[in-house]
N, C-alpha and C positions, 0 to 999 in steps of 0.2 A: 504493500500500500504506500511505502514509503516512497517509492517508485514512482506510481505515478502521479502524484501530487508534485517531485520535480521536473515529471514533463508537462504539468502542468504551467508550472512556474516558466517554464523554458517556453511555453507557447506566450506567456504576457509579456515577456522580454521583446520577444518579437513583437508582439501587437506596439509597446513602446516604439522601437524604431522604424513603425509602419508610420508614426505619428509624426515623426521628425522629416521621413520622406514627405508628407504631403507638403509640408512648409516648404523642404527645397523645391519640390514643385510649382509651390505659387511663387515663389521667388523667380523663378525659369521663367514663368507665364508673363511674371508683370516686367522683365527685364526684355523679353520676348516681344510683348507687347510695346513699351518704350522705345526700344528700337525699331521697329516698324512706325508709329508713329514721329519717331526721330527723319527717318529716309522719307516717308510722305510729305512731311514740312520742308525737306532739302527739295526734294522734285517740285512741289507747289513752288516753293521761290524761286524755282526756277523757270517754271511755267509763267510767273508772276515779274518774273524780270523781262523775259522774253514776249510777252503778251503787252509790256510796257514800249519795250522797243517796235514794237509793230505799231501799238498804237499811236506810235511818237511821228512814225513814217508816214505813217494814213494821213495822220494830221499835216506835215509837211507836203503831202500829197495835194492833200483836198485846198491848201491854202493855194498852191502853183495853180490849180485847177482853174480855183475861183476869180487868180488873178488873169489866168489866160480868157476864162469865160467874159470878164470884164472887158479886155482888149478886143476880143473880138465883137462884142456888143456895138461897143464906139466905133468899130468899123464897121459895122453893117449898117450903123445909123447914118 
């Protein structure tokens, strides 16, 4: 009997280090998680710099446009 009461004891041991694993696990999850969230901010900025520079152009665009539409205006007039 003496017996199995230490394989007893030897299964709660276990059950203890089951409990340790889960913690390294959320720790993984949320380090896991952070990082992904880390690299989707670098890409947004990046998207977000370059969605800047586009919009910079359009506008230098659209200003040449308007000045041409002008000149020609005066000329047809």
């Amino acid at each position: 009997m003496g017996r199995v009461g230490d394989e007893g004891d030897e299964g709660d041991e276990g059950d203890e280090g089951d409990e340790g694993d889960e913690g390294d696990e959320g720790d993984k999850t949320f380090f896991t998680f952070h990082f992904l969230l880390s690299t989707q901010h670098s890409q947004l900025s990046t998207l977000n710099s370059a969605l800047s520079t586009q919009h910079s152009q359009l506008s230098t665009l659209n200003s040449a446009l308007s000045t041409q539409h002008s000149q020609l205006s005066t000329q047809h007039s």
